[in-house]
Backbone as XML, in Angstrom:
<?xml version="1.0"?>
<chain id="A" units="angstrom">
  <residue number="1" name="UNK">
    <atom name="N" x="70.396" y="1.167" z="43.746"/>
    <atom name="CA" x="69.665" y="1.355" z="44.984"/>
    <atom name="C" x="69.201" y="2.805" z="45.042"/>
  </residue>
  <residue number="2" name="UNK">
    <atom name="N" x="68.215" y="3.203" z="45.711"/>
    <atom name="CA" x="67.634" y="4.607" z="45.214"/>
    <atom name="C" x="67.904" y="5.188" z="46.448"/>
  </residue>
  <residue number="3" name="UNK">
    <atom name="N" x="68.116" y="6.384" z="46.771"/>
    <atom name="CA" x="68.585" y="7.136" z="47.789"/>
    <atom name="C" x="67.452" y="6.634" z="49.114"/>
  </residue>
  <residue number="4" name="UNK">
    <atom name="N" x="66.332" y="6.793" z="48.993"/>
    <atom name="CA" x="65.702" y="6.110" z="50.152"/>
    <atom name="C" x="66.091" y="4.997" z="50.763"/>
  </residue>
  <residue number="5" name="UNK">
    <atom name="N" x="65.789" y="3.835" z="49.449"/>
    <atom name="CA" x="66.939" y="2.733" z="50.924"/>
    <atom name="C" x="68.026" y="2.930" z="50.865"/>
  </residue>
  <residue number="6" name="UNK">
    <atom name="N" x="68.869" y="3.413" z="50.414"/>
    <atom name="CA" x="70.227" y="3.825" z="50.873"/>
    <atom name="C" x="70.278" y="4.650" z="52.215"/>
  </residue>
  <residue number="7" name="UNK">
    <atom name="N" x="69.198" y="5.525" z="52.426"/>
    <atom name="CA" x="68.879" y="6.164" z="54.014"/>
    <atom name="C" x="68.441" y="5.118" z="54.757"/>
  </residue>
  <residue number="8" name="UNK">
    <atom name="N" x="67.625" y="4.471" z="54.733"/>
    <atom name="CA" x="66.996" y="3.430" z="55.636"/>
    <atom name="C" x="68.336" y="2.485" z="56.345"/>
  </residue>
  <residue number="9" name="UNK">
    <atom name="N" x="69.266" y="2.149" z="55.215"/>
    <atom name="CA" x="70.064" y="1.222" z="55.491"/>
    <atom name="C" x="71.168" y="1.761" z="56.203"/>
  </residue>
  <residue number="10" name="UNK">
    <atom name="N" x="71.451" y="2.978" z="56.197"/>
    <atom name="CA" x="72.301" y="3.830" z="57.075"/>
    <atom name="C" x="71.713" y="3.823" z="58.359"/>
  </residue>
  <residue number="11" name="UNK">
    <atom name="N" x="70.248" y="4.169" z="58.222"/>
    <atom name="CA" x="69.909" y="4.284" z="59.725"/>
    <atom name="C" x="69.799" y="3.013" z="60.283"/>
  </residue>
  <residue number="12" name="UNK">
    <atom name="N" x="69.275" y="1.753" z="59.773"/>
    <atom name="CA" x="68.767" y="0.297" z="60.085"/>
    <atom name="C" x="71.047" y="0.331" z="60.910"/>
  </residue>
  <residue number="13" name="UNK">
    <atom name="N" x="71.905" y="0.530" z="59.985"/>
    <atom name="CA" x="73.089" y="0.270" z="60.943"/>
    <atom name="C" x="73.611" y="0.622" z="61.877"/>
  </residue>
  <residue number="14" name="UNK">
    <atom name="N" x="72.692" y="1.988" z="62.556"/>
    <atom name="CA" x="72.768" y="2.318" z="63.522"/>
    <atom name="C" x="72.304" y="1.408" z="64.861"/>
  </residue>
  <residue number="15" name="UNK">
    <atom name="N" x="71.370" y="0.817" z="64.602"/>
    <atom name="CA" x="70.489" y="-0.428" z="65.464"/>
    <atom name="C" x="71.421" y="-1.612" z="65.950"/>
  </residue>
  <residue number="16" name="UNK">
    <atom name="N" x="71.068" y="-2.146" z="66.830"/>
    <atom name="CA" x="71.216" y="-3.219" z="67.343"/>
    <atom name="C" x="71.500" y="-4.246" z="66.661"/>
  </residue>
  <residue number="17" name="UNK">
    <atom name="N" x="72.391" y="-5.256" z="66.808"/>
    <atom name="CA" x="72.667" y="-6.665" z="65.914"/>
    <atom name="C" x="70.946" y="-6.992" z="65.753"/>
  </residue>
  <residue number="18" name="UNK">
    <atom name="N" x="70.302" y="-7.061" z="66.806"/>
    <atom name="CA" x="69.129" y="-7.788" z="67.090"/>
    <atom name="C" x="67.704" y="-7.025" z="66.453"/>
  </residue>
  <residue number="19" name="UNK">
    <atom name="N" x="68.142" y="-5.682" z="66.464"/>
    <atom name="CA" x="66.865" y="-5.078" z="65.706"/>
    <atom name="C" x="67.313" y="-4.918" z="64.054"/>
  </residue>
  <residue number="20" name="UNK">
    <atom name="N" x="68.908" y="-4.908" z="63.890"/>
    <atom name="CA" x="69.133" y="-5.248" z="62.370"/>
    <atom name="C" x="68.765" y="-6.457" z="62.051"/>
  </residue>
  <residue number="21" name="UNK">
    <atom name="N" x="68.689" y="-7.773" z="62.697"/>
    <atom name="CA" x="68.578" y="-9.302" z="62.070"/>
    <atom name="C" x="66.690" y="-8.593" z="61.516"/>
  </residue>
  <residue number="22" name="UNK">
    <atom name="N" x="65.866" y="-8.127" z="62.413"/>
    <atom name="CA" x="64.753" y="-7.888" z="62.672"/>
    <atom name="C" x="64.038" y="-7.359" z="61.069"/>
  </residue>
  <residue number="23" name="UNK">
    <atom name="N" x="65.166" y="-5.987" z="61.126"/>
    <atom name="CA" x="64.919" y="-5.681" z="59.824"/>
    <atom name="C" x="65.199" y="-6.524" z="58.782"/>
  </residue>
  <residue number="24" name="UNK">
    <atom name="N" x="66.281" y="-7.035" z="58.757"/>
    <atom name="CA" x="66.614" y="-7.852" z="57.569"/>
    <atom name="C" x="65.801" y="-8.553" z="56.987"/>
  </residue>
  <residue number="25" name="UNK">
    <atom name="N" x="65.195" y="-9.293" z="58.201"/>
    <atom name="CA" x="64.263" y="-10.287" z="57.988"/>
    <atom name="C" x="62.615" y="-9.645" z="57.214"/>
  </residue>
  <residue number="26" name="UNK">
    <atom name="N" x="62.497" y="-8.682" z="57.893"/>
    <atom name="CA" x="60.941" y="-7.930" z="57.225"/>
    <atom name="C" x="61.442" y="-7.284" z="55.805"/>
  </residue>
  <residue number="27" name="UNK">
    <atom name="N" x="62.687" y="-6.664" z="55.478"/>
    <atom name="CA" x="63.196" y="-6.660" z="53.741"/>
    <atom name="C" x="63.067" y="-7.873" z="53.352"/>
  </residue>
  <residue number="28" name="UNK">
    <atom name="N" x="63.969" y="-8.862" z="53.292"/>
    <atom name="CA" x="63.858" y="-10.301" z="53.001"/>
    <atom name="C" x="62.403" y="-11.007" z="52.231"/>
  </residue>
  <residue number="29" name="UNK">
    <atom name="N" x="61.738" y="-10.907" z="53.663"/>
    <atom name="CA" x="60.241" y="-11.045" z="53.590"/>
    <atom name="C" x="59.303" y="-10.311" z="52.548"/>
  </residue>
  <residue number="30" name="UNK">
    <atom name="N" x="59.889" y="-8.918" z="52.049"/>
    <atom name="CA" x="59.608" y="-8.053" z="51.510"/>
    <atom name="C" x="59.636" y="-8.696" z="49.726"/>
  </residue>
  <residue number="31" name="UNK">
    <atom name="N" x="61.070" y="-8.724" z="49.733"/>
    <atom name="CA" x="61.693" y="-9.288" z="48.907"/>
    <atom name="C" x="61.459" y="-10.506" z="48.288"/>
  </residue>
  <residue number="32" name="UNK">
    <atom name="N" x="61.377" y="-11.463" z="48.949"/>
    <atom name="CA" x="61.158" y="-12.584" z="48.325"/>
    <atom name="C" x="59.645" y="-13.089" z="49.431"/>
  </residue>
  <residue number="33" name="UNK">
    <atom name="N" x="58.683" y="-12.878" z="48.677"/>
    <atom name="CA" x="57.201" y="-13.323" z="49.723"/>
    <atom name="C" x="57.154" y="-14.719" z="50.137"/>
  </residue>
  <residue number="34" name="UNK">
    <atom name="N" x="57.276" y="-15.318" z="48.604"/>
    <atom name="CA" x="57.296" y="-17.213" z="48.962"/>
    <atom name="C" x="58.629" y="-17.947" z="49.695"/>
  </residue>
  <residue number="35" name="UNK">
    <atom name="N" x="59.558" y="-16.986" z="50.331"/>
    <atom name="CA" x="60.614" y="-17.855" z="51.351"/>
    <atom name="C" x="60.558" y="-18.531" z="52.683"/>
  </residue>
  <residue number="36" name="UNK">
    <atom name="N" x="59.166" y="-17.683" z="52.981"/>
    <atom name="CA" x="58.655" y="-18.254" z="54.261"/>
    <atom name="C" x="57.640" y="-19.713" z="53.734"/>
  </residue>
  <residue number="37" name="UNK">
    <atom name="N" x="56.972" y="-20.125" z="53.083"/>
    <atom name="CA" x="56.614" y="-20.551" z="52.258"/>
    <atom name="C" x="57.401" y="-22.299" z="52.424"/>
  </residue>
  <residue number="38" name="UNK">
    <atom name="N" x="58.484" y="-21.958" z="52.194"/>
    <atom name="CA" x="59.490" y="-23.518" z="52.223"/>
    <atom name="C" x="60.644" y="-23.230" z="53.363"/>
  </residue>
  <residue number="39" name="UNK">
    <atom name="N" x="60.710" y="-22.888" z="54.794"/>
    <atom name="CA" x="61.126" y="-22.537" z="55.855"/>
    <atom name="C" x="60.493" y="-23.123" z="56.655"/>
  </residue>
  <residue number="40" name="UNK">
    <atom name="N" x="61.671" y="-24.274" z="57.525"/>
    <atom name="CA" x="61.306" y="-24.974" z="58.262"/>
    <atom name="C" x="61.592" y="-24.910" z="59.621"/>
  </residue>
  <residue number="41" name="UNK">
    <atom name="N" x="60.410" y="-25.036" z="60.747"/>
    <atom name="CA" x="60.655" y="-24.833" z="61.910"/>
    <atom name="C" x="62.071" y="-26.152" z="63.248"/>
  </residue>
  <residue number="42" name="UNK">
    <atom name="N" x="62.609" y="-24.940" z="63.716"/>
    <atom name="CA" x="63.689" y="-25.739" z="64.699"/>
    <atom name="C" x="63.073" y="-27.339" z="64.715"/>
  </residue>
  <residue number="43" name="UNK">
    <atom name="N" x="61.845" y="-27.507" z="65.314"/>
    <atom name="CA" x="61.465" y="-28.566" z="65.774"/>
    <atom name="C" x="61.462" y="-29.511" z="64.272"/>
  </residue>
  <residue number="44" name="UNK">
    <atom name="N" x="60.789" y="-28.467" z="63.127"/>
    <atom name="CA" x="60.697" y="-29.875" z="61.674"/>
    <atom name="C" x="62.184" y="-30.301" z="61.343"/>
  </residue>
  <residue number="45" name="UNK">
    <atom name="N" x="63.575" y="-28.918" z="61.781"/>
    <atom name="CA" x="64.733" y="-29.434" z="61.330"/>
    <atom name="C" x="65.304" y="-30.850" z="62.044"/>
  </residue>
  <residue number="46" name="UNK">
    <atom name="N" x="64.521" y="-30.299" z="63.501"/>
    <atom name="CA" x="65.154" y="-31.526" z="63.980"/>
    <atom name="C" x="64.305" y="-33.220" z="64.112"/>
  </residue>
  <residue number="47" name="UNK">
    <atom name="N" x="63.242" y="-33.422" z="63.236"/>
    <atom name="CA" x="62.528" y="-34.239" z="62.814"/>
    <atom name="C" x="63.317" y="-34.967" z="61.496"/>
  </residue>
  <residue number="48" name="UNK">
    <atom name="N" x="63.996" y="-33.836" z="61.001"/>
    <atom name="CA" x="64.603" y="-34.353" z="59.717"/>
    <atom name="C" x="66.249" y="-34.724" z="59.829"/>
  </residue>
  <residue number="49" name="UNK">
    <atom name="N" x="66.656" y="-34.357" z="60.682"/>
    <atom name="CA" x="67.840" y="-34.926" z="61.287"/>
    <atom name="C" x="67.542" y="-36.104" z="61.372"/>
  </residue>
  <residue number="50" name="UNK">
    <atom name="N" x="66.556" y="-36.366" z="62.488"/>
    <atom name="CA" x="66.632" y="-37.879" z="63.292"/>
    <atom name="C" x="65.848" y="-38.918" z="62.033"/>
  </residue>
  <residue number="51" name="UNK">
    <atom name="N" x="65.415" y="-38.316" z="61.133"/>
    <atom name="CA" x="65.604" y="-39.320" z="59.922"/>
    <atom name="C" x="66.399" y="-39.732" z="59.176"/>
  </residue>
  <residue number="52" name="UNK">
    <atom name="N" x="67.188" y="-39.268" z="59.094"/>
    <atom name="CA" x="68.247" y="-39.250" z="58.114"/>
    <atom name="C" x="69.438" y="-40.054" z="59.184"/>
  </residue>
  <residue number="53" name="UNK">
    <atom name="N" x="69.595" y="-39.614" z="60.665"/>
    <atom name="CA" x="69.973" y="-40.796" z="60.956"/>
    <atom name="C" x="69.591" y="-42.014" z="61.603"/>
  </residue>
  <residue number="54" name="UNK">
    <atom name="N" x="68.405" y="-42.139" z="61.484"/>
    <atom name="CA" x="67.963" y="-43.326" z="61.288"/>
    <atom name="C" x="67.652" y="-44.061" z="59.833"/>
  </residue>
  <residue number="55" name="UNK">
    <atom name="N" x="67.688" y="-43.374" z="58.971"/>
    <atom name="CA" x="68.179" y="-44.529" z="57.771"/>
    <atom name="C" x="69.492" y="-45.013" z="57.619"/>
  </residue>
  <residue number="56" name="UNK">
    <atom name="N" x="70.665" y="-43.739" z="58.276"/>
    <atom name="CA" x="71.855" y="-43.906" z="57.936"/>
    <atom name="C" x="72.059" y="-45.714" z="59.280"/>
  </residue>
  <residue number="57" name="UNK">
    <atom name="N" x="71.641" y="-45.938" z="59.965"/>
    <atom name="CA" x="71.447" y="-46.192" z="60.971"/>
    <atom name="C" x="70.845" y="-48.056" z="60.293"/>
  </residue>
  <residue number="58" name="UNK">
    <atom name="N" x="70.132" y="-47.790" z="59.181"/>
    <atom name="CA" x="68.923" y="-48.872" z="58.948"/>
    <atom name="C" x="68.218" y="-48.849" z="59.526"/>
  </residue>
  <residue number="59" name="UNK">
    <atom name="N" x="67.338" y="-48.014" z="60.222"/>
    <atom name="CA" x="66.094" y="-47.957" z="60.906"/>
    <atom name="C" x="65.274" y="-47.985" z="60.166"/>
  </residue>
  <residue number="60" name="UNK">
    <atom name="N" x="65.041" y="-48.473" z="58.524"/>
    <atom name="CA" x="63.676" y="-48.141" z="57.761"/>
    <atom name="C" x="62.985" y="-49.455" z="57.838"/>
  </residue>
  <residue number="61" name="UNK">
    <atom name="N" x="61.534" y="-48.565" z="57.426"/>
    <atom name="CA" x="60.808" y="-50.037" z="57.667"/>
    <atom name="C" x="60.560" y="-51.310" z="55.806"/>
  </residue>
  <residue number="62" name="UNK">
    <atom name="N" x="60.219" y="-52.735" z="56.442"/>
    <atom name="CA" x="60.813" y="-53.147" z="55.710"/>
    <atom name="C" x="59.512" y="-53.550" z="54.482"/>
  </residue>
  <residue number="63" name="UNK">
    <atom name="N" x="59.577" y="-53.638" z="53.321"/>
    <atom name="CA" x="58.967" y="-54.090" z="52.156"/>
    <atom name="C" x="57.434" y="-54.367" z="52.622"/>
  </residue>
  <residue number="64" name="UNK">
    <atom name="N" x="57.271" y="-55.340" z="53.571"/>
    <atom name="CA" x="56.123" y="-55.985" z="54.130"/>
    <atom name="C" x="55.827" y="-55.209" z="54.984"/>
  </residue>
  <residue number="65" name="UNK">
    <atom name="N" x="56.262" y="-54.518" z="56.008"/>
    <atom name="CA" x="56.070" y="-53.667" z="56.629"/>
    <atom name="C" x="54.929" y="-52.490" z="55.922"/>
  </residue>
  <residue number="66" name="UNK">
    <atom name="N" x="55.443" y="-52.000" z="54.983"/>
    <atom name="CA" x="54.913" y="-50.721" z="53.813"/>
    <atom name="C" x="54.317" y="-51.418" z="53.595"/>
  </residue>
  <residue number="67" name="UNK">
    <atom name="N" x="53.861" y="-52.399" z="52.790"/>
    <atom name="CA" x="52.503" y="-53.092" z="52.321"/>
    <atom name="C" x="51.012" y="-53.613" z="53.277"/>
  </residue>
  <residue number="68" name="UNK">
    <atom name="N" x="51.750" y="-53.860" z="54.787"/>
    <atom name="CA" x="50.725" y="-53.936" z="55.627"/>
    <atom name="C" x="50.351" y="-52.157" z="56.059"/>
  </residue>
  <residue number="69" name="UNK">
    <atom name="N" x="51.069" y="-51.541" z="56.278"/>
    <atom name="CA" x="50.728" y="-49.856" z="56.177"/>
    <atom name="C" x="49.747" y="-49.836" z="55.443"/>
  </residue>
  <residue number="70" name="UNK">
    <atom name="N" x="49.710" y="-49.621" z="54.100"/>
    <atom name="CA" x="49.163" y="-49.370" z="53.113"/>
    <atom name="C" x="47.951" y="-50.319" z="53.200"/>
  </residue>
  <residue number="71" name="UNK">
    <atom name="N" x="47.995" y="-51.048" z="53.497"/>
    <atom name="CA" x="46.718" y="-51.605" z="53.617"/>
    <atom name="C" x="46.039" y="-51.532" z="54.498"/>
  </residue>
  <residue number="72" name="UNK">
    <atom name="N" x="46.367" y="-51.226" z="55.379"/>
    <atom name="CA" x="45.698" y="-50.771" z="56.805"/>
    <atom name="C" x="45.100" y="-49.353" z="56.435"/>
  </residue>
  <residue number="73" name="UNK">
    <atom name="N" x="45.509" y="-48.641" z="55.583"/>
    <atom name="CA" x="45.328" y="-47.148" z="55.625"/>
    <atom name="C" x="44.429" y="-47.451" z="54.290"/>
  </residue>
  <residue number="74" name="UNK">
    <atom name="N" x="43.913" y="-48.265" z="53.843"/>
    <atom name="CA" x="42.849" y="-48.432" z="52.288"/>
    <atom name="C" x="43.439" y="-47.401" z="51.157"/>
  </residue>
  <residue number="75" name="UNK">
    <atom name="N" x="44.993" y="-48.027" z="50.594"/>
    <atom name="CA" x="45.887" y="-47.491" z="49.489"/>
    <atom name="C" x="45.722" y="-48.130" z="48.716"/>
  </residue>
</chain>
């Protein structure tokens, strides 16, 4: 680590839980560009919950079901 961010990161711990998450997040971002990229919003996590239990559930749709889809949609 090179003495600069080694200063930054001294001072960034002086900050707030809330202005450190802040920073973290704009290094991070820094760091890895394509993470935001495959990061999913509260609302998509919770889209993907309520799928998962609704298969766990058997809520999927059935064989004929998907084939009238698909044909309705010109697949």
């Amino acid at each position: 680590m090179t003495k600069l961010l080694e200063q930054a990161t001294a001072t960034v711990r002086q900050l707030s839980d809330a202005d450190q998450d802040v920073a973290a997040k704009l290094l991070l971002g820094f760091a890895n560009p394509n993470a935001q990229l495959y990061q999913l919003s509260d609302e998509q996590l919770a889209e993907v919950e309520l799928a998962k239990q609704e298969v766990r559930a058997g809520k999927i749709a059935s064989e004929a079901a998907m084939e009238d889809m698909w044909r309705r949609f010109d697949r």
